[in-house]
N, C-alpha and C positions, 0 to 999 in steps of 0.2 A: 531651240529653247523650250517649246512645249514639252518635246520628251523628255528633257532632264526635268521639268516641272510633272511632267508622270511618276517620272519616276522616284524625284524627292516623296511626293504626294502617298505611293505606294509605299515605301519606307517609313514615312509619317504614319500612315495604318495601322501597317502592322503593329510598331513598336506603341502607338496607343492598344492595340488589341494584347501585345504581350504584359502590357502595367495594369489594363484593366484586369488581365485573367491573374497574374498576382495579385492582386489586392483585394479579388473575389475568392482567390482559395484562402490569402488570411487572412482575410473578416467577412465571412461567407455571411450573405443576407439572411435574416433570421426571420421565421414566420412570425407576428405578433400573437396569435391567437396560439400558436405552440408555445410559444415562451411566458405565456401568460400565466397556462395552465401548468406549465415546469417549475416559473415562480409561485404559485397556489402549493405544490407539495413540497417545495422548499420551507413554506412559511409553514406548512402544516407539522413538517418534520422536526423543526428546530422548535414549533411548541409542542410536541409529542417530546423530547426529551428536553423541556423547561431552558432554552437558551431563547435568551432577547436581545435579538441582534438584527442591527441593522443591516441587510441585504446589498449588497454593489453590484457593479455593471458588472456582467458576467464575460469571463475570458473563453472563447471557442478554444477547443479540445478537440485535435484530428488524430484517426485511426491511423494504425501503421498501411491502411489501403487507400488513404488522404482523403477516406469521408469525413464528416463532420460526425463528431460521436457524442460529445457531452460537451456542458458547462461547467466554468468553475464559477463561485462566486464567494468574492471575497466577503467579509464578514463584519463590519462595524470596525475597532479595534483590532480585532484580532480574529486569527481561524478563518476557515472558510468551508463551502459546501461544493461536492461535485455531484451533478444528478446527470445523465442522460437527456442525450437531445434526443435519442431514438423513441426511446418510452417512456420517457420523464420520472424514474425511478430513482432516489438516491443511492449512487453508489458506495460516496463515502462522508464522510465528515469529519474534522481537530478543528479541536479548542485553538491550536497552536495557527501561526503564519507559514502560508507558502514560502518554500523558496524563494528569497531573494531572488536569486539568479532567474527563474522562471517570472514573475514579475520584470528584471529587465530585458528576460530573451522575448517574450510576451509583444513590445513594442515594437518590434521590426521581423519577426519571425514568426513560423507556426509554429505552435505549441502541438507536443501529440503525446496520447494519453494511452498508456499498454493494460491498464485496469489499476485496482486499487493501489494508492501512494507511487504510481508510476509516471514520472511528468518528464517529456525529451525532448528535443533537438533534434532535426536531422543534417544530417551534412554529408554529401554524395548517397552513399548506398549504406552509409553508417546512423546509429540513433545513438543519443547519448542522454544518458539519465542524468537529469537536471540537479539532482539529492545525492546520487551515490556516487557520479562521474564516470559508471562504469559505461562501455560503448560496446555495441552489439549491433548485428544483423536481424533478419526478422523472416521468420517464417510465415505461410500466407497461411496459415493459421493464427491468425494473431487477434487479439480482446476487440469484437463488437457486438453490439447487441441485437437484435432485430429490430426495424422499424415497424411500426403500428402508426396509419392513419391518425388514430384520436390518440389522444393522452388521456389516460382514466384519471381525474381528483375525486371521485365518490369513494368514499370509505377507503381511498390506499394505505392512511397513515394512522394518525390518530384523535382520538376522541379518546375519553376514559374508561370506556366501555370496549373501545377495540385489544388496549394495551393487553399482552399477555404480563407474564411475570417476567422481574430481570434479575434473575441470579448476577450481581455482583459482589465478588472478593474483596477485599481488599488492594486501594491504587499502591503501583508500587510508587517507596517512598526515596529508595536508594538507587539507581541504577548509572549505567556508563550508555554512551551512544557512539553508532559506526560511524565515525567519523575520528580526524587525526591519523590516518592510516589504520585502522582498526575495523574490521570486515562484520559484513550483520550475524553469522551465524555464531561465533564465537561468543560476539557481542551478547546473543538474542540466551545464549547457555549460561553466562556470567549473571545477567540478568535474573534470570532464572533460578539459581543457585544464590543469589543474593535475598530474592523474594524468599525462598523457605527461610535461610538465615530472621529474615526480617518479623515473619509471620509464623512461623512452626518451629521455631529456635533448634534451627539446625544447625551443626556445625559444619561447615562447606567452606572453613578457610585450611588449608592446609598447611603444615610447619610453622614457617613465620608468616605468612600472609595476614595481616591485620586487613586491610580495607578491599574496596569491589575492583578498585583499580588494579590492587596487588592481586588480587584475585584471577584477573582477567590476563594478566602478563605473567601469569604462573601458569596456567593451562595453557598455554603458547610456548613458554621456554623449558617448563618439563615437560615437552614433547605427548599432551594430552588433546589437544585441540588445534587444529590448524589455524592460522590466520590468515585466510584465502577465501576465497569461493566455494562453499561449502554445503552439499546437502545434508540435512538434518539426518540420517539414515548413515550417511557416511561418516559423519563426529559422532556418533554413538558410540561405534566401534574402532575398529586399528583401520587406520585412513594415511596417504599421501606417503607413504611406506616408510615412516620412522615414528608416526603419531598412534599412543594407544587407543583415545577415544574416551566419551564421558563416563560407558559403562566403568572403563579401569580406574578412574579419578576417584568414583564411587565408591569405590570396593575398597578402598583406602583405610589402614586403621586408624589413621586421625582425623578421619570424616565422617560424617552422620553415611549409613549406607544405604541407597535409594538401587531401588532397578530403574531401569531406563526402557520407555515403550516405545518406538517408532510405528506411526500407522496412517490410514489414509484419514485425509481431513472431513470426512464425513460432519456435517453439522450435528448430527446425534450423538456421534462421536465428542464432539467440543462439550455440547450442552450436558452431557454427561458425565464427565472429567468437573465440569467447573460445577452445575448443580447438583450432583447426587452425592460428589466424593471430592467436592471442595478442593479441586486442582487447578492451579493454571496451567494453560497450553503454551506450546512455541507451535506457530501457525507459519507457516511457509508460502509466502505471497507474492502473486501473481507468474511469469514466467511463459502461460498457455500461447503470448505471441512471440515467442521466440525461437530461435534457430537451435536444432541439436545441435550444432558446432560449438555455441554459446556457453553450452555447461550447467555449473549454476554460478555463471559469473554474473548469472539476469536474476536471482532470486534475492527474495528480502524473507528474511525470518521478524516476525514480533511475538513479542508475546502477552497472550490470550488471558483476560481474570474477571471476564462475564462477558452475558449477553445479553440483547435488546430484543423480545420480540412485540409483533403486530400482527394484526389479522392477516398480513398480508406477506412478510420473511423474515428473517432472523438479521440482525447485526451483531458483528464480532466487535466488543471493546476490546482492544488493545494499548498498548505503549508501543507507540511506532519503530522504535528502534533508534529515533533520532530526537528524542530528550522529552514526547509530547504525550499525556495520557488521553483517557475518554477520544481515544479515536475509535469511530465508530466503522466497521467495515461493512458492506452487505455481502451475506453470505448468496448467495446466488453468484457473484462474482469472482467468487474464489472455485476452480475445479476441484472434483471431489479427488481428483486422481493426484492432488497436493499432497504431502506430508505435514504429521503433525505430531511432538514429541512430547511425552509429561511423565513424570517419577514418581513409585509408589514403594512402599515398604513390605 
């Protein structure tokens, strides 16, 4: 009798030992004195770009190597902020709401975070992006940042004396989002081409195409743009071996005619496209933890019509690709070895 009470006893352990250690990887204990100073440059961030909003509990954010990487924190009403647990740096920000889906995977699951507008699921050896549905594997190169002891709140963010200039364009007023079956790259070009429409009084409808919808189901069924997974470098030109690309769309005699640049996302690059020569970008985002197998079935294109800076980095405003403007990106978290596309005459 004692040894079966051994042994129940040792059964009883363990399986306390197995619920505590799940319950510790999803809602790993948080230092206060870190998180205080993380909520300090959240609050500083959100008054550097004039949002007053109230702050929420913040949801843990694990790396594709199950550290702990960053927070999100929902936002008053609406929107929310993701800053780094590593170095308490804001990575991104929307006006707009998380994901549903991520709020209810949130309750009973990790949440894990691949860099900017990147929110998954894992499930066996697979990750599945909570926004675009797409599932992938993961390279052990994948988005973390380095840990630093302290967290700096002296001068990171702003005061009115830190603020640099913020070249912003014009928000787009028209746009479609990847979603309904409709992939970001196409998505992030139609967009694109609708913004000069809207702003430079381009003509970018072709034959009968009247609106952005038609627009966008035009370059997919006249064989201009694929509806897949798509590097920005590959819809430029003749792609998936029966698609001409955007160069040939272009060249069109009933369309305004633009060349098309493809380059690397250098932030000088951006800032110079949208402040010197009044262009928005299409920015190619995130990807860095992913697997070559993967493709660009892991990439999100948005696109780019200013930026934020600070004493301390630059933010990309974008239209996320999924219906939201004034999102804010940090450029530090996007690799420079990204692609980034824009049209000149």
């Amino acid at each position: 009798m004692k040894s079966i009470k051994k042994i129940l006893a040792v059964i009883l352990t363990a399986c306390m030992i197995c619920c505590c250690s799940v319950t510790a990887f999803a809602s790993e204990a948080l230092s206060t004195s870190r998180t205080a100073s993380i909520n300090e440059n959240v609050e500083n961030f959100l008054s550097g770009i004039n949002v007053d909003a109230t702050i929420g509990t913040p949801i843990q954010l694990y790396n594709f190597g199950n550290e702990l990487e960053a927070l999100l924190y929902p936002l008053g009403e609406s929107g929310y902020v993701v800053a780094s647990y590593k170095d308490g740096h804001i990575v991104e920000y929307s006006p707009g709401n998380i994901p549903a889906t991520l709020t209810s995977a949130a309750k009973n699951q990790a949440i894990y975070y691949g860099g900017p507008l990147t929110f998954c699921i894992k499930s066996g050896n697979e990750f599945t992006n909570l926004a675009s549905g797409a599932t992938f594997i993961t390279d052990t190169d994948y988005y973390s940042v380095d840990y630093v002891s302290a967290i700096n709140t002296q001068n990171t963010y702003v005061t009115q004396q830190q603020t640099r200039q913020t070249p912003l364009l014009s928000s787009p007023t028209n746009y479609v989002s990847a979603s309904g079956g409709w992939y970001c790259t196409i998505t992030g070009i139609t967009n694109l081409l609708q913004y000069y429409d809207d702003f430079y009084s381009a003509d970018v409808y072709s034959g009968t195409v009247s609106t952005i919808s038609g627009l966008r189901s035009a370059l997919n069924t006249n064989n201009y743009i694929y509806n897949g997974p798509l590097y920005l470098s590959d819809a430029a030109t003749s792609h998936e071996s029966s698609y001409l690309g955007l160069r040939s769309y272009l060249s069109r005699i009933d369309v305004t005619n633009y060349s098309v640049t493809v380059t690397d996302l250098e932030c000088s690059n951006v800032k110079s496209q949208i402040g010197t020569y009044s262009r928005p970008v299409l920015l190619m985002i995130y990807t860095s933890s992913i697997d070559d197998d993967a493709s660009a079935t892991s990439t999100h294109i948005v696109l780019c019509y200013g930026y934020w800076e600070t004493s301390m980095t630059t933010y990309y405003i974008v239209n996320d690709g999924w219906g939201n403007n004034s999102v804010y990106v940090c450029a530090d978290d996007v690799p420079t070895s990204f692609e980034m596309l824009y049209l000149r005459q």
